[in-house]
ROSE-20478 format. One record per residue (C-alpha): residue in three letters; x, y, z. Coordinates in steps of 0.001 Angstrom, whole numbers, plus 500000, padded with zeros to 6 digits. Each point is the difference from the previous one (the first is absolute). Layout:
BEGIN
ALAXYZ
...
***
This chain:
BEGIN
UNK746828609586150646
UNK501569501203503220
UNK501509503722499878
UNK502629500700502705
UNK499205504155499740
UNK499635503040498145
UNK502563501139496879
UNK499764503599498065
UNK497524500480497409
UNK502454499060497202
UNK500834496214501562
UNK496185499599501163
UNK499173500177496451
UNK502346497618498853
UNK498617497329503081
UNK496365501011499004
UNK500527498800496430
UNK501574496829500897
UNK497347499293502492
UNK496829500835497969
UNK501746497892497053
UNK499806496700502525
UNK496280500393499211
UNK500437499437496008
UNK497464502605499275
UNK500586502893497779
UNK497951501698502888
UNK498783498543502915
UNK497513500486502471
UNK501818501281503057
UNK498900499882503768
UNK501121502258502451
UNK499269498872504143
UNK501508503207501452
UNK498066498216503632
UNK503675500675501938
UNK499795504076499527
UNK496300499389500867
UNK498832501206496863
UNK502306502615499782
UNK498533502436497135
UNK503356501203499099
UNK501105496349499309
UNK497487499221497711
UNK500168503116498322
UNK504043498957499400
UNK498984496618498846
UNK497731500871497591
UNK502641503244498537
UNK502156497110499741
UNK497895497653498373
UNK497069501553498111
UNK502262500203496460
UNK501026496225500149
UNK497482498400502067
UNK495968499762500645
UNK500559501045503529
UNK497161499323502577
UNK500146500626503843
UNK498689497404502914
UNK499097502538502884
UNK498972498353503208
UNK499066502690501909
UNK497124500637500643
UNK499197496401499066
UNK501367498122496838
UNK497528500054496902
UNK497354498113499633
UNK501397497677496907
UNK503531499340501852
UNK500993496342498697
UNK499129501071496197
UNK502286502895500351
UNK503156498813501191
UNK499581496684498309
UNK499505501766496398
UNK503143501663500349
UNK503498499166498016
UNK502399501418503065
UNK498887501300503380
UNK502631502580501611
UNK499790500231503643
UNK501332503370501839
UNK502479500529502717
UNK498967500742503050
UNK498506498388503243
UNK500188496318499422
UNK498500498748503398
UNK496697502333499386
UNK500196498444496499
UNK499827497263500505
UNK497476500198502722
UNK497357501721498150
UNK500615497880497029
UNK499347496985502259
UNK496416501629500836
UNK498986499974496667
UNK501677497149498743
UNK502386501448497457
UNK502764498371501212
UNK498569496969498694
UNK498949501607496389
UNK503297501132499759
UNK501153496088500483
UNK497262499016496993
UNK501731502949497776
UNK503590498454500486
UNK498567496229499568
UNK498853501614496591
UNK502837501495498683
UNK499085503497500941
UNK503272502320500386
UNK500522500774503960
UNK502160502778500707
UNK501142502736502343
UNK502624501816501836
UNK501021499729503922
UNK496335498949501160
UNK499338498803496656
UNK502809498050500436
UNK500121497988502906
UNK496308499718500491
UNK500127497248497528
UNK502720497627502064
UNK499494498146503164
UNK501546502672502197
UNK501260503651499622
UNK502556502277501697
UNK497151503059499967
UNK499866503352502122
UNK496556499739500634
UNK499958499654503433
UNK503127502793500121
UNK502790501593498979
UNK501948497052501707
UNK499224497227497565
UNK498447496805500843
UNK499287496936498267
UNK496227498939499016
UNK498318497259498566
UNK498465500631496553
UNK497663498218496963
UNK502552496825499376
UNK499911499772496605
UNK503730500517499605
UNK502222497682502293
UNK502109501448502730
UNK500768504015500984
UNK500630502912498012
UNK501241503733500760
UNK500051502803497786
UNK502115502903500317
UNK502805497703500906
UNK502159503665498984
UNK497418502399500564
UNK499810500052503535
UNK502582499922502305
UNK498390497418502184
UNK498709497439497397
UNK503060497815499724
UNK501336500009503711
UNK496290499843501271
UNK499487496658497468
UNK502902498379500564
UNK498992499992503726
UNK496908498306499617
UNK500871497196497978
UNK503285499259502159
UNK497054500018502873
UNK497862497298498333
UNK497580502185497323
UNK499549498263496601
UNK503048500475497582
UNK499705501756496594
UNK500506502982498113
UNK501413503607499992
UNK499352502256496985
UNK501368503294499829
UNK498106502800498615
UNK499578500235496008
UNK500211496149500315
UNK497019497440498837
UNK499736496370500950
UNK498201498599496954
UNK498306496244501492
UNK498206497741497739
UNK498369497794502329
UNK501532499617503127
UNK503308500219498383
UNK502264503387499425
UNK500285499902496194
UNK502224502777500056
UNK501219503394501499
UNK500395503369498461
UNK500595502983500813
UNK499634504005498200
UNK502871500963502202
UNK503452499707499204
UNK501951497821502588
UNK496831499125501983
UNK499008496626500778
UNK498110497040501801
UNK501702497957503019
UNK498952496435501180
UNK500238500063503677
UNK500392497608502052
UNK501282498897503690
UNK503170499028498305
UNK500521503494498759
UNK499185501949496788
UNK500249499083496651
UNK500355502819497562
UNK498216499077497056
UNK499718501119496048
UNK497692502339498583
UNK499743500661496198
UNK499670504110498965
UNK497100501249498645
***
């Protein structure tokens, strides 16, 4: 479950519930990687405000080192949320340890994978991303999800222009999601797109263009 950005408390609710119910459990075990803000204390101090009264919310810290029983912890979760942030040093560190690859045996399983603008694209073959600066490049990421993604698509001003220039220049086509918008795949396939904002939405992109597509309200 891709997230293209942030919403107000209100609509972050309402995407919350929808996501925790993929899980079927009255209240699920919840993972939070927050590896992208480097273990940002403040981040996992939001995600578990946000989750403790619906959720048994856990944390995977990697710094200094990852604990000791890794694989039984993410793999005994029902949904793993993964932070914005970073996504090259993500990904790099998770590579060190091998999470990248856990993460894969969670998704084989069933287990919910979500997350906004790192959490997002991290999860596709390629990303537009900001980790390497404020002028937005494209990187490759896990490949579980075919093709591109880029969140924000109305966030920032640069998203759209800046993604529309790389695929026209040869990068893999694939999806935009603006913020408040989730891109709900079963599989490799997008099963459907929401969104907790009014008017907000998800665009297929392509070098033939952009194709705006529907999102059902939350």
């Amino acid at each position: 479950m891709g997230l293209g950005g942030g919403a107000d408390p209100e609509q972050g609710l309402r995407m919350r519930a929808y996501i925790l119910g993929l899980t079927g459990k009255e209240r699920p075990r919840v993972l939070s990687v927050p590896t992208a803000m480097g273990d940002d204390d403040w981040a996992i101090a939001n995600f578990f405000e946000y989750h403790v009264a619906v959720a048994e919310a856990s944390v995977l810290r990697v710094f200094p080192w990852p604990p000791e029983k890794l694989r039984e912890l993410v793999l005994s979760q029902d949904a793993i949320f993964v932070g914005g942030g970073n996504t090259a040093n993500m990904l790099a560190i998770w590579r060190v340890y091998g999470i990248d690859e856990l993460l894969r045996e969670a998704w084989e399983q069933g287990i919910v994978l979500y997350g906004g603008s790192a959490g997002m694209i991290c999860w596709f073959e390629a990303g537009v991303t900001d980790s390497y600066g404020p002028q937005l490049e494209g990187m490759d990421c896990l490949g579980f999800l075919p093709g591109s993604a880029c969140p924000h698509y109305d966030g920032e001003e640069l998203r759209r222009p800046r993604y529309r220039e790389l695929v026209d220049g040869g990068f893999p086509e694939g999806i935009a999601a603006e913020d408040g918008v989730g891109l709900h795949y079963v599989g490799t396939e997008l099963a459907e797109i929401v969104t907790c904002r009014p008017g907000a939405t998800a665009y297929r992109v392509t070098r033939e263009g952009e194709e705006r597509l529907d999102a059902r309200a939350l």
